[in-house]
PQR file with spaces between the fields and no chain letter, atoms N, CA, C, O and H, PARSE charges and radii, in Angstrom:
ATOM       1  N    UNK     1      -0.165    7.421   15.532 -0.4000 1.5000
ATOM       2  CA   UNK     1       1.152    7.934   15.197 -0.0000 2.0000
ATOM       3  C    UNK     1       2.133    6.767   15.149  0.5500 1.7000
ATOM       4  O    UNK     1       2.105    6.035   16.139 -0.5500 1.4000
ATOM       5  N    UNK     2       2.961    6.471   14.217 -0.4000 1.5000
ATOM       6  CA   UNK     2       3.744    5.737   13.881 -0.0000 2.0000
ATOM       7  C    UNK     2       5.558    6.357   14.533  0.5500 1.7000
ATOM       8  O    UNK     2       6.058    7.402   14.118 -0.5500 1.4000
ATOM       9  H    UNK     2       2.983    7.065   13.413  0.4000 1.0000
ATOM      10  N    UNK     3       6.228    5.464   15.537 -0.4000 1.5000
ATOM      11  CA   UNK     3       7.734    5.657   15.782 -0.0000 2.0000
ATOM      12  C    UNK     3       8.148    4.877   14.862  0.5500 1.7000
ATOM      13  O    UNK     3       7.588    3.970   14.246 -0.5500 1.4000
ATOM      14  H    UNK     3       5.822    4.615   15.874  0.4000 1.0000
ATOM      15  N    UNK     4       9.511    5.443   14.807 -0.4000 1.5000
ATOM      16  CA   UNK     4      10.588    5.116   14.110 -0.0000 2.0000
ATOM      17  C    UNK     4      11.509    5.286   15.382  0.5500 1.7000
ATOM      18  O    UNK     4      11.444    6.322   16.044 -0.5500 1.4000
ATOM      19  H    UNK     4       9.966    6.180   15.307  0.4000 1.0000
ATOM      20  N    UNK     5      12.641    3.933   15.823 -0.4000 1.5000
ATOM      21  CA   UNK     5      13.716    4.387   16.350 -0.0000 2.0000
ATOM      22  C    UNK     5      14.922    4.638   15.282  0.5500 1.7000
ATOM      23  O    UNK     5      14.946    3.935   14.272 -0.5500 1.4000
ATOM      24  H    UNK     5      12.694    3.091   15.286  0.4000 1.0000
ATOM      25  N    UNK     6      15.654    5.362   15.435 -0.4000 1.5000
ATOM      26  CA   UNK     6      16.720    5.299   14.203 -0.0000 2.0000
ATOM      27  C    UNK     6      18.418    5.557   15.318  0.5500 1.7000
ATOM      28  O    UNK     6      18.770    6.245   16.276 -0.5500 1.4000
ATOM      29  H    UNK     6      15.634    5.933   16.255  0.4000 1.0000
ATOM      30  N    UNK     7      18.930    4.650   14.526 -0.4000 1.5000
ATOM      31  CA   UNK     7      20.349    4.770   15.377 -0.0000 2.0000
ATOM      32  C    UNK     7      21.311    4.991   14.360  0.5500 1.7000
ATOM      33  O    UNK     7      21.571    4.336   13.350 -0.5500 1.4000
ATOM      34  H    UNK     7      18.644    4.091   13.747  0.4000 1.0000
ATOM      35  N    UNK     8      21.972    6.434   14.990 -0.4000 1.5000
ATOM      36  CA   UNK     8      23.543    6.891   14.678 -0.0000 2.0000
ATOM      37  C    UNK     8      24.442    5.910   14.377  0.5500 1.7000
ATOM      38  O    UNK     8      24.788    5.016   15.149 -0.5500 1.4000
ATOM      39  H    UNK     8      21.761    6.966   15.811  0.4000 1.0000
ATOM      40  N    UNK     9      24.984    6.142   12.776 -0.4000 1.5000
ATOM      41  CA   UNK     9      26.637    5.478   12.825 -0.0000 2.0000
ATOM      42  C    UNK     9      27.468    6.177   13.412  0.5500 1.7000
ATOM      43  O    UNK     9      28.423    5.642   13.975 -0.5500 1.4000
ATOM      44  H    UNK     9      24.703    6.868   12.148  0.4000 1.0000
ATOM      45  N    UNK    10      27.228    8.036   13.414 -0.4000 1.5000
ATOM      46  CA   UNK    10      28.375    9.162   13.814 -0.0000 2.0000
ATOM      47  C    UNK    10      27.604    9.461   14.776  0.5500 1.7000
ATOM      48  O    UNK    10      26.720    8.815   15.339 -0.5500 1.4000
ATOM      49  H    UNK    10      26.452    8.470   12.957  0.4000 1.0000
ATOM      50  N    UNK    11      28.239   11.106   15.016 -0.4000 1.5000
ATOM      51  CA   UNK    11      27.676   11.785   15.973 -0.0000 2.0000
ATOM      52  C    UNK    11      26.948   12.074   15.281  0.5500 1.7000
ATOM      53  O    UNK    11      26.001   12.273   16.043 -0.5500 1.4000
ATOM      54  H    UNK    11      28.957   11.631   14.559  0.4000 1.0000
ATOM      55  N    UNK    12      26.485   12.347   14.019 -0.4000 1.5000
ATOM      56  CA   UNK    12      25.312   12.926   13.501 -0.0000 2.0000
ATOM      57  C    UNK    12      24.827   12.894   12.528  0.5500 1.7000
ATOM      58  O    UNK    12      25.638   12.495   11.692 -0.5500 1.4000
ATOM      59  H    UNK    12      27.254   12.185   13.400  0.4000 1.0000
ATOM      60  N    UNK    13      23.472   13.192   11.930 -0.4000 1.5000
ATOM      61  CA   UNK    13      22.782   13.081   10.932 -0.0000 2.0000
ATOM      62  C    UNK    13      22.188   14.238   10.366  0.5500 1.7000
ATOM      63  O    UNK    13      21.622   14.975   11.173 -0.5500 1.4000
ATOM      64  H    UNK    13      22.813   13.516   12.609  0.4000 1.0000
ATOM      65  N    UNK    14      22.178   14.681    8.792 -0.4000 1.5000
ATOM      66  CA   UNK    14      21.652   15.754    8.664 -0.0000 2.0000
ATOM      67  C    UNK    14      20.048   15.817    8.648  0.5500 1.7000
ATOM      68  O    UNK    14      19.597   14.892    7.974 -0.5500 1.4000
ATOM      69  H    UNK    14      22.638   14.082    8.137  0.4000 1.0000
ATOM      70  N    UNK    15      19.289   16.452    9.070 -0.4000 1.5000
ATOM      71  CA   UNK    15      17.652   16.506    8.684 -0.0000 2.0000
ATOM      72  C    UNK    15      17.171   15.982    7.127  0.5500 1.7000
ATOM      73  O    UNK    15      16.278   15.135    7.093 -0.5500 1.4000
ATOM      74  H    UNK    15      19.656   17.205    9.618  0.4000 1.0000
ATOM      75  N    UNK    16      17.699   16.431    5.952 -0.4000 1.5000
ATOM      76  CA   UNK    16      17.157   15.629    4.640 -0.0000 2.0000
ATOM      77  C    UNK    16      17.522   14.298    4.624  0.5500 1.7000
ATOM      78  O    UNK    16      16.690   13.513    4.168 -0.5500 1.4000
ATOM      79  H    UNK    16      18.424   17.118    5.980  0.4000 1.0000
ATOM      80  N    UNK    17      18.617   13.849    5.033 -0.4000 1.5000
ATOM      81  CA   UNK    17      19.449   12.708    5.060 -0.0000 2.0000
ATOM      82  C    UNK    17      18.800   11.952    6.120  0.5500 1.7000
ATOM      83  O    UNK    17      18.620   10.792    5.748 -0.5500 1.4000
ATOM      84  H    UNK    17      19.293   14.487    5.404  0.4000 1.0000
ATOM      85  N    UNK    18      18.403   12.160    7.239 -0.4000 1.5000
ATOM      86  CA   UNK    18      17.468   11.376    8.043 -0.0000 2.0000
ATOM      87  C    UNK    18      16.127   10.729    7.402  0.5500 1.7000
ATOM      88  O    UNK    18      15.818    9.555    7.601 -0.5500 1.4000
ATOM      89  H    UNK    18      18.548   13.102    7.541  0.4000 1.0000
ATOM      90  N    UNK    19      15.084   11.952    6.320 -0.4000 1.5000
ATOM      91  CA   UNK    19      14.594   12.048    6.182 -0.0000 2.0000
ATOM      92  C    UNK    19      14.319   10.917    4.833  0.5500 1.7000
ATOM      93  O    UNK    19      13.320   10.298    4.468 -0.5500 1.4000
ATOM      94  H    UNK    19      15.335   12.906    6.158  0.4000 1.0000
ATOM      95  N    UNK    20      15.597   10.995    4.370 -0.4000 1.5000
ATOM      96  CA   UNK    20      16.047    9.521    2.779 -0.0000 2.0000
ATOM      97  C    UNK    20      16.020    8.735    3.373  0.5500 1.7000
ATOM      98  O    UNK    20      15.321    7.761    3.094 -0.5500 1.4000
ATOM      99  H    UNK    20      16.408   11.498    4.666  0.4000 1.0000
ATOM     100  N    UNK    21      16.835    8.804    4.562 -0.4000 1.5000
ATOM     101  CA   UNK    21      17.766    7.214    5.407 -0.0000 2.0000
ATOM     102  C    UNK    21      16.200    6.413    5.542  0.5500 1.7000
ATOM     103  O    UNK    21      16.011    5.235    5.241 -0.5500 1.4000
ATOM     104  H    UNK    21      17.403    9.596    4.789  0.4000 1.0000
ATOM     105  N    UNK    22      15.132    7.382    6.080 -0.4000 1.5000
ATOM     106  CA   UNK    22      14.089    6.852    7.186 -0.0000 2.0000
ATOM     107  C    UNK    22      12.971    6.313    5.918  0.5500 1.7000
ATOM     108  O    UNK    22      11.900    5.788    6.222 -0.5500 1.4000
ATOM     109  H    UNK    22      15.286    8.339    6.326  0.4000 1.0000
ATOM     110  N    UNK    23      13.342    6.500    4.657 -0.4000 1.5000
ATOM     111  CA   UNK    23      12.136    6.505    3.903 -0.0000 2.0000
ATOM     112  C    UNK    23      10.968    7.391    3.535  0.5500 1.7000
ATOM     113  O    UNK    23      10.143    7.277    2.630 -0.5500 1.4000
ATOM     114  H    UNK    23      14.212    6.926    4.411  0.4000 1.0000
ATOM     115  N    UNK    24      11.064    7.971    4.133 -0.4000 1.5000
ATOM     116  CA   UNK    24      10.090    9.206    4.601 -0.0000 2.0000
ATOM     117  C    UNK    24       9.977   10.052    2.971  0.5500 1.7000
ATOM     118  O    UNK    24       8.936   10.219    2.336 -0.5500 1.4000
ATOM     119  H    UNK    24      11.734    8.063    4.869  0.4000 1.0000
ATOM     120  N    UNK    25      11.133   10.419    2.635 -0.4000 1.5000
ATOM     121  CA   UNK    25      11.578   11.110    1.159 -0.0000 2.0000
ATOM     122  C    UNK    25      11.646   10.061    0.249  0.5500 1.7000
ATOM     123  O    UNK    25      11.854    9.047    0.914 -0.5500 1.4000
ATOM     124  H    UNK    25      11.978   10.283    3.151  0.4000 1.0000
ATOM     125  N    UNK    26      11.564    9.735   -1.158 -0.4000 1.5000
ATOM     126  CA   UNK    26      11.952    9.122   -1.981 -0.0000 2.0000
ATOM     127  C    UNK    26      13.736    9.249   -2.357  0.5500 1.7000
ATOM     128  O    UNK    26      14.660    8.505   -2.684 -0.5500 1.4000
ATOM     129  H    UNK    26      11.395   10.559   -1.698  0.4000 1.0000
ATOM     130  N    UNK    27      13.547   10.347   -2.138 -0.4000 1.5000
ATOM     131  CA   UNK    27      15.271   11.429   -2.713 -0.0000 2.0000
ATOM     132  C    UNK    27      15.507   12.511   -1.950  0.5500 1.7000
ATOM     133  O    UNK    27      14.717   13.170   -1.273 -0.5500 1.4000
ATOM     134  H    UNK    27      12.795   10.951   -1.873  0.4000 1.0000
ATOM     135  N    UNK    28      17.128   12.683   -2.187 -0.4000 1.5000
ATOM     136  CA   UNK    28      17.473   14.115   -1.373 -0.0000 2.0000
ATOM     137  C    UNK    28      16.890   15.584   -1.684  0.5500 1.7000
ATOM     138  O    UNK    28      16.990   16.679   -1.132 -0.5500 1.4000
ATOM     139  H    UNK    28      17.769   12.148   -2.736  0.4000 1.0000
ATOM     140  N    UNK    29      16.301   15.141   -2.712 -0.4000 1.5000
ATOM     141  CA   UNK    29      15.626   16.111   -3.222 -0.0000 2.0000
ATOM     142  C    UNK    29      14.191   16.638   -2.821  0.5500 1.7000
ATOM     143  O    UNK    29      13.843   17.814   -2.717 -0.5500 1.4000
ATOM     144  H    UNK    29      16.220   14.250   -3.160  0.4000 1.0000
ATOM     145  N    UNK    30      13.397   15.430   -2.609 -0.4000 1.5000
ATOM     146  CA   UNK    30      11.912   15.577   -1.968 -0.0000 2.0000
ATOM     147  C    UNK    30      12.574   15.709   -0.504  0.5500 1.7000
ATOM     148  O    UNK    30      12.281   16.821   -0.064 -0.5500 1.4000
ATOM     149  H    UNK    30      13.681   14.475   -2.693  0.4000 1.0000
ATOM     150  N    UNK    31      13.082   15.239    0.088 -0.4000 1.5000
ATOM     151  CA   UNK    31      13.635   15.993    1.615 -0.0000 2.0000
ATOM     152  C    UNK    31      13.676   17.274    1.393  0.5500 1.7000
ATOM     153  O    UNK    31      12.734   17.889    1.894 -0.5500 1.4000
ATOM     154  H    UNK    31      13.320   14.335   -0.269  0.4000 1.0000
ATOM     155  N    UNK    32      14.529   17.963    0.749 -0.4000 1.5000
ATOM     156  CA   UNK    32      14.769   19.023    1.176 -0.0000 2.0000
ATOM     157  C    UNK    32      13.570   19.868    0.633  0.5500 1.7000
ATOM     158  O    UNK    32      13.334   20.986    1.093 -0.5500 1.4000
ATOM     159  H    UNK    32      15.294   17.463    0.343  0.4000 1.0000
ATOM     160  N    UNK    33      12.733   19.236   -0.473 -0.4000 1.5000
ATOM     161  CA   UNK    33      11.745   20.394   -0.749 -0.0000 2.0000
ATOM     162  C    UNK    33      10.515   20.085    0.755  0.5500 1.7000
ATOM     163  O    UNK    33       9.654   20.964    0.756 -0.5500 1.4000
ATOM     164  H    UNK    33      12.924   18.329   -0.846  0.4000 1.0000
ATOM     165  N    UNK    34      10.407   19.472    1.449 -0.4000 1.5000
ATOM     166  CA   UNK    34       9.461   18.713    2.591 -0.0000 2.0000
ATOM     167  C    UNK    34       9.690   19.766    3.572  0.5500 1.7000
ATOM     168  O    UNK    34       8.733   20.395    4.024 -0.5500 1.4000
ATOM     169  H    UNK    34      11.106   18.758    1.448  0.4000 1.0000
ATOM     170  N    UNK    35      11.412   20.109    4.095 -0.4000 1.5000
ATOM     171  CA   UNK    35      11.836   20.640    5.125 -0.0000 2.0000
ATOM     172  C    UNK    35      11.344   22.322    4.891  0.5500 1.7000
ATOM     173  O    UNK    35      10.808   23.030    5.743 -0.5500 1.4000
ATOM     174  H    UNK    35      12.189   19.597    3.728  0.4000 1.0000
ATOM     175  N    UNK    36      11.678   22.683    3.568 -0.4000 1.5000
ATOM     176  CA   UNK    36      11.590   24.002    2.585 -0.0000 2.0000
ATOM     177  C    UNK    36       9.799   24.458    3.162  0.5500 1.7000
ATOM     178  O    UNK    36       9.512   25.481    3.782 -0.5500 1.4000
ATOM     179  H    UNK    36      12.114   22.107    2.875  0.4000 1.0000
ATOM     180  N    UNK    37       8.939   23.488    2.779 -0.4000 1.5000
ATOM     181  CA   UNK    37       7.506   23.511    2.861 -0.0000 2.0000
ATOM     182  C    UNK    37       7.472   23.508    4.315  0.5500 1.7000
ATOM     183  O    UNK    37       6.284   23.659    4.597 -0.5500 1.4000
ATOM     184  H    UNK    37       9.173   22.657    2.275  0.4000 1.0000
ATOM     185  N    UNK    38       8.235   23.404    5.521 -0.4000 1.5000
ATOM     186  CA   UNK    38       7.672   23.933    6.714 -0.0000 2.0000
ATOM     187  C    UNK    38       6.748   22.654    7.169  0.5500 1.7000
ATOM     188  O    UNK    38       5.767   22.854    7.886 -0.5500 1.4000
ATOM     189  H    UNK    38       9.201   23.281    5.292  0.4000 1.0000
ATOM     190  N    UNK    39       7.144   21.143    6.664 -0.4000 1.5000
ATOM     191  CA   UNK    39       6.493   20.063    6.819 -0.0000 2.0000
ATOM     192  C    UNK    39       7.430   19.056    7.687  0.5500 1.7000
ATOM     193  O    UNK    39       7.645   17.896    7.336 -0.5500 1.4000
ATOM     194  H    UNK    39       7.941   20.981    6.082  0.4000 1.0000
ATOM     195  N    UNK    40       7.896   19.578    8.728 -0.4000 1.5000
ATOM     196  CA   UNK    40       8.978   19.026    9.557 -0.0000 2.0000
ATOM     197  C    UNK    40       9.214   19.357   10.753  0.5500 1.7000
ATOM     198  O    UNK    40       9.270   20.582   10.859 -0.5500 1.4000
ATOM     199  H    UNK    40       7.721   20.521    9.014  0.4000 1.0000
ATOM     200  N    UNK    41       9.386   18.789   11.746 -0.4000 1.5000
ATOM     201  CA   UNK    41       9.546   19.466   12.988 -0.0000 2.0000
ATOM     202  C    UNK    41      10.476   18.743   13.549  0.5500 1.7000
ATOM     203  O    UNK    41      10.625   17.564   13.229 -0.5500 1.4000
ATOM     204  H    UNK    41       9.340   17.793   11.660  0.4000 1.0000
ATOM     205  N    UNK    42      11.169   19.289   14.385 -0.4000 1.5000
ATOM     206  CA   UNK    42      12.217   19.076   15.395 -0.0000 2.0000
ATOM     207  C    UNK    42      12.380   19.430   16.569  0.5500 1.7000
ATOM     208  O    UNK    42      12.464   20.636   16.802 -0.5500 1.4000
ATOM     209  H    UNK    42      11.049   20.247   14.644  0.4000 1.0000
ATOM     210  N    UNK    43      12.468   18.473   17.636 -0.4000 1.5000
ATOM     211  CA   UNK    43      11.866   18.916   18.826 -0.0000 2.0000
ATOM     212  C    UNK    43      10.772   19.794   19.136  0.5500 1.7000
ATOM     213  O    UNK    43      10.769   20.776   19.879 -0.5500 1.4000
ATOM     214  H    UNK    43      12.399   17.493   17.447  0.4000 1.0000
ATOM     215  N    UNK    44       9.424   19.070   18.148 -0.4000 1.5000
ATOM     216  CA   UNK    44       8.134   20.188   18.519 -0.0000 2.0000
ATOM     217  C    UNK    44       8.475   21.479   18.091  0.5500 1.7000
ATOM     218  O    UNK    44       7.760   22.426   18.420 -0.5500 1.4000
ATOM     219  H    UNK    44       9.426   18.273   17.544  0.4000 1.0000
ATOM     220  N    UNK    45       9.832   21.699   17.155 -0.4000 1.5000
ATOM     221  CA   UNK    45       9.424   23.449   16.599 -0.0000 2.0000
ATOM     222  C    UNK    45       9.501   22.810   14.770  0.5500 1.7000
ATOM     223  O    UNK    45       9.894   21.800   14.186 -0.5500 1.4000
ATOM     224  H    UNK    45      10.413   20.930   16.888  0.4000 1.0000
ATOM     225  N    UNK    46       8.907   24.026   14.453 -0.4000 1.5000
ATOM     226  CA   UNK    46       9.058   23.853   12.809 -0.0000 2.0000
ATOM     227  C    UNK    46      10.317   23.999   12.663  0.5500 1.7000
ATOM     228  O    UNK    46      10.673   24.841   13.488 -0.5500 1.4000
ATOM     229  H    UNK    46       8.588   24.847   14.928  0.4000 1.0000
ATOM     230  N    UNK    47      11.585   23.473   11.784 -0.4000 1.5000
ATOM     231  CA   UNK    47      12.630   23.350   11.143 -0.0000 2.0000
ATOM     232  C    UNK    47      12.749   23.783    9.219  0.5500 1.7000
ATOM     233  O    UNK    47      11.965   23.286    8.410 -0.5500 1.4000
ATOM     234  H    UNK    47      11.296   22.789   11.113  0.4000 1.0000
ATOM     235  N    UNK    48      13.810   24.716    8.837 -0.4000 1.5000
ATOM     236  CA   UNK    48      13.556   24.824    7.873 -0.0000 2.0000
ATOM     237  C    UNK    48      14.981   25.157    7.307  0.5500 1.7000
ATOM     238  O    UNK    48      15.092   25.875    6.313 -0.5500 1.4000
ATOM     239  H    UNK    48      14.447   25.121    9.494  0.4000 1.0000
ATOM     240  N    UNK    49      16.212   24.557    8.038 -0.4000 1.5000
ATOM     241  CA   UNK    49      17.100   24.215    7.838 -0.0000 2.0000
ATOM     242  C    UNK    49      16.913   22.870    6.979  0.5500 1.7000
ATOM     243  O    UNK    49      16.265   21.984    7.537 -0.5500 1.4000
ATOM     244  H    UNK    49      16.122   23.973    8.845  0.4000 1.0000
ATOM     245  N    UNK    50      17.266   22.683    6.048 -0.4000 1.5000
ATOM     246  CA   UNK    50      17.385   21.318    5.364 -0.0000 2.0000
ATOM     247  C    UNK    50      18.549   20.434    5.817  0.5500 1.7000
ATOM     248  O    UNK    50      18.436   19.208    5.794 -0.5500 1.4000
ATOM     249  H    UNK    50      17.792   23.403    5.595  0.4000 1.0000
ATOM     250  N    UNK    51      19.681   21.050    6.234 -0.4000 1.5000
ATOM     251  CA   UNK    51      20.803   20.129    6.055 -0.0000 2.0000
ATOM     252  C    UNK    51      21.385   20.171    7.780  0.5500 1.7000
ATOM     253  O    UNK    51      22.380   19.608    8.236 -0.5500 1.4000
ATOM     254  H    UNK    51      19.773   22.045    6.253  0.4000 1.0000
ATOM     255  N    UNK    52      20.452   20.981    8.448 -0.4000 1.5000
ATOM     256  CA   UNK    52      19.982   20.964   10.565 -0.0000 2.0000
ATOM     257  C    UNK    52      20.504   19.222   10.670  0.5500 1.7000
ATOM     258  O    UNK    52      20.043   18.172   10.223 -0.5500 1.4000
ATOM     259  H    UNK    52      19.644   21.438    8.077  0.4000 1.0000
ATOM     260  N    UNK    53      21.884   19.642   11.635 -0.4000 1.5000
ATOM     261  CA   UNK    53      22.609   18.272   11.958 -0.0000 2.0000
ATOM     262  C    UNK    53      21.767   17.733   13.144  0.5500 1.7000
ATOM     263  O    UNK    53      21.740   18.365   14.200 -0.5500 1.4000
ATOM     264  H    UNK    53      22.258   20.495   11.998  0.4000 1.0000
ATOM     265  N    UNK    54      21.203   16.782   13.016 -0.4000 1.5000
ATOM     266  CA   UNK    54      20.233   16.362   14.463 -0.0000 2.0000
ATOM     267  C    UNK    54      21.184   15.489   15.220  0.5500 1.7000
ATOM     268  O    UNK    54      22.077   15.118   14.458 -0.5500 1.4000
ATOM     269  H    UNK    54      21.225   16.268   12.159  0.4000 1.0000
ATOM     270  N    UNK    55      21.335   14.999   16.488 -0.4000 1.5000
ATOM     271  CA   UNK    55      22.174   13.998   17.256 -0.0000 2.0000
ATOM     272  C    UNK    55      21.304   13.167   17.911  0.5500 1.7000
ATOM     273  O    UNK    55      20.173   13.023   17.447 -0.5500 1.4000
ATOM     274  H    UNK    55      20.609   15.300   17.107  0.4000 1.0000
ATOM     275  N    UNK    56      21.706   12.475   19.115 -0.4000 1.5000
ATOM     276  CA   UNK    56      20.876   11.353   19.553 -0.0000 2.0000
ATOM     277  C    UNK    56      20.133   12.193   20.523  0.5500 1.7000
ATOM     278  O    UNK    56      20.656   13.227   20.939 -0.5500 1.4000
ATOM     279  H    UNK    56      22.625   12.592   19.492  0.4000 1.0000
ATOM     280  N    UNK    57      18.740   11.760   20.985 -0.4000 1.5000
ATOM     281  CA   UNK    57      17.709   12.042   21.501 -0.0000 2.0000
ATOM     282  C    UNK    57      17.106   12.962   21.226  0.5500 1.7000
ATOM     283  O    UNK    57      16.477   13.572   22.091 -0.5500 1.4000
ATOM     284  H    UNK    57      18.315   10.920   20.647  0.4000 1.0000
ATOM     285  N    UNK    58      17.117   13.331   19.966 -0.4000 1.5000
ATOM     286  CA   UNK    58      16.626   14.302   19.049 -0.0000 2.0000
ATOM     287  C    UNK    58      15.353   13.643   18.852  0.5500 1.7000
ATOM     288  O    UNK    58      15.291   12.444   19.121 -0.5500 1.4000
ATOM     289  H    UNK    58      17.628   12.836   19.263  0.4000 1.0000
ATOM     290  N    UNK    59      14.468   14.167   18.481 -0.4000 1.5000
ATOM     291  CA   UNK    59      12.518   13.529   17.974 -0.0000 2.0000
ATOM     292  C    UNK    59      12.575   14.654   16.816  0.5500 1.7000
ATOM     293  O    UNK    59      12.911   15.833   16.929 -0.5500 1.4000
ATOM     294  H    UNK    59      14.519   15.141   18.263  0.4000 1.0000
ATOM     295  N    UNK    60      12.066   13.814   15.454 -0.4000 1.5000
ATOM     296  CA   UNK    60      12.015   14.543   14.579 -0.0000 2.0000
ATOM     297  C    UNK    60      10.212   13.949   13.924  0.5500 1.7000
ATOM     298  O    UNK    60       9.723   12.820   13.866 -0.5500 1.4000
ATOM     299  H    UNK    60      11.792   12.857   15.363  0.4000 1.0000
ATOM     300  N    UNK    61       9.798   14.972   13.630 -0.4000 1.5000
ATOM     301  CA   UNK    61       8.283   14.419   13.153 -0.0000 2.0000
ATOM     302  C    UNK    61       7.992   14.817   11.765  0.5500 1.7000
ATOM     303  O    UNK    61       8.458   15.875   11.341 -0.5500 1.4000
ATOM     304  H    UNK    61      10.195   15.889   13.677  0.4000 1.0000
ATOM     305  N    UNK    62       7.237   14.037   10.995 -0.4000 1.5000
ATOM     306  CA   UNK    62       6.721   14.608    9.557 -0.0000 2.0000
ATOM     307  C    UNK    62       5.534   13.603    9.624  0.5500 1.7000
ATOM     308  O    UNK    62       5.441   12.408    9.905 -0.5500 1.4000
ATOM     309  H    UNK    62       6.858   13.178   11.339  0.4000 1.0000
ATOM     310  N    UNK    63       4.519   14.745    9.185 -0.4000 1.5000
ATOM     311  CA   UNK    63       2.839   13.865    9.403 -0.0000 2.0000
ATOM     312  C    UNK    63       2.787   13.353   10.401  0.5500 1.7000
ATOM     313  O    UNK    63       3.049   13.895   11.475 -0.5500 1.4000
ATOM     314  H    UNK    63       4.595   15.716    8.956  0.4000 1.0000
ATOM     315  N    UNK    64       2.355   11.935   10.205 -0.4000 1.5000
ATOM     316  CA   UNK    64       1.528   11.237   11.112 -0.0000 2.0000
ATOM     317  C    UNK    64       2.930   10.444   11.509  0.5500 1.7000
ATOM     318  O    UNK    64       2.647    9.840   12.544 -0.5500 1.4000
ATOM     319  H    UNK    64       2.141   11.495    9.333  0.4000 1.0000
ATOM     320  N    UNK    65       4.387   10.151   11.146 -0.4000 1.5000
ATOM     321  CA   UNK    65       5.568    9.894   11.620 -0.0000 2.0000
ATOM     322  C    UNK    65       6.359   10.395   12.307  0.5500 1.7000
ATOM     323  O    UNK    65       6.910   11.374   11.804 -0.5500 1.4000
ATOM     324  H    UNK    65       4.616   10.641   10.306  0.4000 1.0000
ATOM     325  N    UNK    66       6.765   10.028   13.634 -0.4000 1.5000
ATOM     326  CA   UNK    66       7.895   10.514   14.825 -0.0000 2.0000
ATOM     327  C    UNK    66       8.769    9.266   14.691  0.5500 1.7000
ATOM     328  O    UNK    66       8.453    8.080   14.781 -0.5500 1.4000
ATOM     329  H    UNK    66       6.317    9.233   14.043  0.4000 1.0000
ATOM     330  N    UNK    67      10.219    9.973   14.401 -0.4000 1.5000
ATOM     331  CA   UNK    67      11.628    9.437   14.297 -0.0000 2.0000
ATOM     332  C    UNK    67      12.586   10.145   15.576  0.5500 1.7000
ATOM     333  O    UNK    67      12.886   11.316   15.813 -0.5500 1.4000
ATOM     334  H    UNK    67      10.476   10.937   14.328  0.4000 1.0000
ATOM     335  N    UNK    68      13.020    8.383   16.515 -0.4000 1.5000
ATOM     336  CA   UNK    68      13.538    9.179   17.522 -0.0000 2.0000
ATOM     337  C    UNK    68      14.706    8.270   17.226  0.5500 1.7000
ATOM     338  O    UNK    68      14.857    7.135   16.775 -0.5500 1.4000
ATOM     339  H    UNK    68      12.777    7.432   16.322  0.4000 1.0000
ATOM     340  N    UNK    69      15.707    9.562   17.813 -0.4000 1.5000
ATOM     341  CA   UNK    69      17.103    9.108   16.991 -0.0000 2.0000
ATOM     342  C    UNK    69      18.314    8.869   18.476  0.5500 1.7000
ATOM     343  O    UNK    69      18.546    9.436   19.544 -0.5500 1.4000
ATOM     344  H    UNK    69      15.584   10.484   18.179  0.4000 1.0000
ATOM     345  N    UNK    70      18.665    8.045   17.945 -0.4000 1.5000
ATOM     346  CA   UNK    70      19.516    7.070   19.592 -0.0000 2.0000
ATOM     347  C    UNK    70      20.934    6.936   19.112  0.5500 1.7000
ATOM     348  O    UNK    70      21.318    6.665   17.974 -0.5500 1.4000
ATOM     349  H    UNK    70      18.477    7.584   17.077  0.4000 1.0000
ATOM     350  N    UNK    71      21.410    7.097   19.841 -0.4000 1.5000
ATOM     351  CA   UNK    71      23.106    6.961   19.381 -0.0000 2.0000
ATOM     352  C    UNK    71      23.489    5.156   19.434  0.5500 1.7000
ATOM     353  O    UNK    71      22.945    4.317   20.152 -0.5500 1.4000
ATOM     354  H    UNK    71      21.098    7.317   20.766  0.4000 1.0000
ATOM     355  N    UNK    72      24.411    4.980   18.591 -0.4000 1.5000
ATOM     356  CA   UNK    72      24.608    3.552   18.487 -0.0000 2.0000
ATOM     357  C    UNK    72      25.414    2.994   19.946  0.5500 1.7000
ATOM     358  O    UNK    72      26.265    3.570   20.623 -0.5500 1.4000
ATOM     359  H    UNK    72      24.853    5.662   18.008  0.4000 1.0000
ATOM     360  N    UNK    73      24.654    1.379   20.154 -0.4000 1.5000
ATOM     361  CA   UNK    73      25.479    0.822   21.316 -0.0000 2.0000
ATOM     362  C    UNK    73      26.868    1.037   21.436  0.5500 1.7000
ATOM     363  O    UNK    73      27.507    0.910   20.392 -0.5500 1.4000
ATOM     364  H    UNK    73      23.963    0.911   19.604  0.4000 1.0000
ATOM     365  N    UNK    74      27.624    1.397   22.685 -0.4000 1.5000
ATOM     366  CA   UNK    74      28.581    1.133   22.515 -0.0000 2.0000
ATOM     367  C    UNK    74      29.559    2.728   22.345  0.5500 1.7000
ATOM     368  O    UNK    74      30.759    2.802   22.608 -0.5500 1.4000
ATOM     369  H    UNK    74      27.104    1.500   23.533  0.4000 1.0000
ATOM     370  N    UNK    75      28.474    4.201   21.721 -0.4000 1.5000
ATOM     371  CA   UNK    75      29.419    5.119   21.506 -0.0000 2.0000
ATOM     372  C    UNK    75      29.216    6.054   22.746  0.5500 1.7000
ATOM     373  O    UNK    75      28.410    5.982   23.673 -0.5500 1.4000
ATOM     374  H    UNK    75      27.498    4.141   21.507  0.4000 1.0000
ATOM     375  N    UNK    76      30.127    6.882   22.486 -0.4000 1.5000
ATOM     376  CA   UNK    76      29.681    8.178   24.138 -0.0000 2.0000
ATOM     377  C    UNK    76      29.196    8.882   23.884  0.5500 1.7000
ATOM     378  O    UNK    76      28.853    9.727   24.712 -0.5500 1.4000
ATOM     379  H    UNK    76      30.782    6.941   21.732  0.4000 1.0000
């Protein structure tokens, strides 16, 4: 299994938009059809919100990839 750490500019990130940011998608478009297909999880449940605002210490998985998401140095 492959991590990804990924760090917050805001308080938050949407699930397709994580999913572009991280590479994972080519486009906002293959994100959201990925999330649609029930090929996504969030905190160990299936997710099928596409646009599901995730925050820091969130674990988001697709395949054989886990993206754990950390708030940037420095914010509260």
């Amino acid at each position: 299994m492959t991590t990804l750490d990924f760090v917050l500019r805001g308080d938050h990130i949407t699930l397709d938009a994580l999913l572009k940011a991280t590479g994972l998608a080519g486009s906002g478009g293959r994100a959201k059809a990925l999330v649609a297909a029930g090929k996504v999880q969030v905190d160990g449940q299936q997710e099928l919100r596409k646009t599901c605002k995730l925050s820091a210490g969130q674990v988001v998985q697709f395949g054989n990839t886990r993206i754990r998401i950390a708030a940037a140095p420095g914010s509260a």
